[in-house]
C-alpha positions as CSV (number, residue, x, y, z in Angstrom):
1,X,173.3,215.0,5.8
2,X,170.8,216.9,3.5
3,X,168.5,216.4,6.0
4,X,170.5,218.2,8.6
5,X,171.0,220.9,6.7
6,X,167.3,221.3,6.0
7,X,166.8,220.9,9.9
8,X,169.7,223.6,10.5
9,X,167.6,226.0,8.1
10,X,164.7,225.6,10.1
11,X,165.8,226.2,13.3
12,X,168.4,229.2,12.0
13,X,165.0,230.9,10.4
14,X,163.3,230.1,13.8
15,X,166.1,232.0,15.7
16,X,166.0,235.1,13.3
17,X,162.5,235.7,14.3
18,X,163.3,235.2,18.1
19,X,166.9,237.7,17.4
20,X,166.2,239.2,15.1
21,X,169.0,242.6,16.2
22,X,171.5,239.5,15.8
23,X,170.1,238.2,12.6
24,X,170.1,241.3,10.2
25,X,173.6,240.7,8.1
26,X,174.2,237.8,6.3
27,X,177.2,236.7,8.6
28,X,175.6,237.4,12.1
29,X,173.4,234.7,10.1
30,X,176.4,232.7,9.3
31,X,177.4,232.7,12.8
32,X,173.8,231.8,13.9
33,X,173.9,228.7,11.6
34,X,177.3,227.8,12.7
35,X,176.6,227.9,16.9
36,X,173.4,225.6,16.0
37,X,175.7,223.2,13.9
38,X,178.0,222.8,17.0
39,X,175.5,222.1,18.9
40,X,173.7,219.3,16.4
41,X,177.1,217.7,15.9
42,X,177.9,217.7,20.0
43,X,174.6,216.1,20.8
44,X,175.0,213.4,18.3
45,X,176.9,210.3,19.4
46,X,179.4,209.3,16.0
47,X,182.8,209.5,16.6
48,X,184.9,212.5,15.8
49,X,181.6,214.7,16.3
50,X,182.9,216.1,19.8
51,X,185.9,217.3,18.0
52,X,183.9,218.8,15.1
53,X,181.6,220.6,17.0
54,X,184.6,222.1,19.0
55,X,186.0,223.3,16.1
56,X,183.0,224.7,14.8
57,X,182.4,226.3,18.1
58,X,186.1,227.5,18.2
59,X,186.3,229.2,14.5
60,X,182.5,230.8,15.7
61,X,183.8,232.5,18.8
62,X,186.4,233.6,16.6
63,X,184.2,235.3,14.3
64,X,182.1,236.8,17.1
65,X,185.2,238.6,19.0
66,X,185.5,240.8,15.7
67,X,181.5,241.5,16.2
68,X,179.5,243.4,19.0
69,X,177.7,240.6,20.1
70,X,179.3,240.0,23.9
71,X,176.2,238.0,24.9
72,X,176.6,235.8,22.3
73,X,180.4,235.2,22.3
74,X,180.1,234.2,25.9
75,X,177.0,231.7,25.2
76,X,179.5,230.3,22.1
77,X,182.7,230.2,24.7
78,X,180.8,228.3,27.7
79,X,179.1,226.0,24.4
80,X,183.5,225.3,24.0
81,X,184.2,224.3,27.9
82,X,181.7,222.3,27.8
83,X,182.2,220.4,24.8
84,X,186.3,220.3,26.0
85,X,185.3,218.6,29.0
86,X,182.9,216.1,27.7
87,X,186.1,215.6,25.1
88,X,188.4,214.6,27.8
89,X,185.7,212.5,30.0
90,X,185.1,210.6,26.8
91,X,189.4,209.6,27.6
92,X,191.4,213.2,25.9
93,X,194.2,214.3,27.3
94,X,194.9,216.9,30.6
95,X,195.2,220.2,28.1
96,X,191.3,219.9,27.0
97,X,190.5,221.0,30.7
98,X,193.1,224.0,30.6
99,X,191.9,225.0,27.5
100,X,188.2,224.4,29.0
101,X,189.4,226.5,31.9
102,X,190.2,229.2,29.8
103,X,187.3,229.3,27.4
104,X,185.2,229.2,31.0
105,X,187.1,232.1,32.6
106,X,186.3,234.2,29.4
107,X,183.0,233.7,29.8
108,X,182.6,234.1,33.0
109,X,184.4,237.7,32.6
110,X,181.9,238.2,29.8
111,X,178.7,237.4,32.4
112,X,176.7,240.2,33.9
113,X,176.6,239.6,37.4
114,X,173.2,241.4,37.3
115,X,171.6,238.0,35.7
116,X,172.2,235.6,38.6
117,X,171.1,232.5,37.3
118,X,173.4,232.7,34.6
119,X,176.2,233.8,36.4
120,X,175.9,231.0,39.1
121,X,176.1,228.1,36.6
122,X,178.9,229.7,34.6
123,X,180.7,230.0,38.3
124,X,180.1,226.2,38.6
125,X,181.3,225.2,35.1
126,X,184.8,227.2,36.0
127,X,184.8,225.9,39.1
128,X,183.6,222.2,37.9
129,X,186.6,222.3,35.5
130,X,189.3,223.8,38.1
131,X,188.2,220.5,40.3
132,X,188.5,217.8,37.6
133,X,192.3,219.8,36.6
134,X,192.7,218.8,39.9
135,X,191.8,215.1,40.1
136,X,193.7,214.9,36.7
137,X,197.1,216.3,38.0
138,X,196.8,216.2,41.9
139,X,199.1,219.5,42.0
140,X,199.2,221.2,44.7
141,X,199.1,224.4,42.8
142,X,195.8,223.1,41.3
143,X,194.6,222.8,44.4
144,X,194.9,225.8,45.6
145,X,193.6,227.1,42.8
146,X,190.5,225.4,43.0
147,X,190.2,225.9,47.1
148,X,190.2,229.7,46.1
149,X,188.2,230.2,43.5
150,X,185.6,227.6,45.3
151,X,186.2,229.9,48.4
152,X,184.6,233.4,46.3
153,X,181.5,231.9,46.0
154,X,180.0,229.9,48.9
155,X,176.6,228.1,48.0
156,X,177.6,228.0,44.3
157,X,180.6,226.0,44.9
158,X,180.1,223.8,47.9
159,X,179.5,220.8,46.3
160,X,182.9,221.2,43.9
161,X,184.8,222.2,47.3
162,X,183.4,218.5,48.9
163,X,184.5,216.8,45.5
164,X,187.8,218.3,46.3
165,X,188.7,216.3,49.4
166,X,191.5,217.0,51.7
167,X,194.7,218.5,50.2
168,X,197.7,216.7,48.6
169,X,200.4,215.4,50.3
């Protein structure tokens, strides 16, 4: 553990030099250290680490809505669908992909549409997560759901819209 800490210094001193705007108060530093402990404890493979880094993510977005760092609160938000889904691949329950869904559609809100790259694979998380909702639940009202949002964005979506398959019933 000391040793991750010492590693989590490192890196959060490495980021101040590469943000420094975001790095000049103590608790934009805070916040710094916390997204890069989400991440450590997500890519590790103990148990209960999925669930820690959530809530690490989750209390960081938190603190970033009260701060003017949109760019960052989106990165922090797509960092919680993403570990909510790998939470319920690795056997949690239906409600991590709603509450993925919403953490995705906020940061996909939060996206410039200017910066395509980054917009695209945001599109594909949300629409990624509106497809497994679907497989989970076979609702028809998921479907739909998923057939329209898939629908706004040819070429992004196509291969979520074949995982989709013909409609229920």
């Amino acid at each position: 553990m000391q040793r991750d800490l010492h590693r989590l210094t490192l890196v959060v001193a490495k980021l101040r030099r590469w943000k420094p705007r975001f790095y000049e108060n103590p608790v934009s530093e805070f916040i710094g250290a916390k997204i890069v402990l989400a991440r450590v404890l997500s890519s590790r493979d103990l148990p209960g680490d999925l669930e820690e880094a959530t809530k690490v993510a989750v209390a960081t977005e938190q603190m970033l809505r009260q701060r003017p760092f949109p760019v960052a609160t989106a990165g922090v938000q797509e960092m919680i669908a993403q570990l909510l889904r790998q939470q319920y691949e690795a056997g949690g329950a239906v409600h991590l992909i709603d509450q993925a869904i919403s953490f995705g559609a906020l940061c996909l809100v939060a996206t410039d549409a200017a910066d395509e790259v980054q917009y695209a694979e945001r599109v594909r998380l949300l629409s990624g997560l509106l497809v497994t909702l679907y497989q989970a639940r076979r609702t028809p009202d998921d479907y739909e759901q998923a057939v329209r949002f898939c629908a706004r964005y040819p070429g992004i979506c196509d291969e979520d819209r074949e995982r989709l398959g013909a409609p229920p019933g």
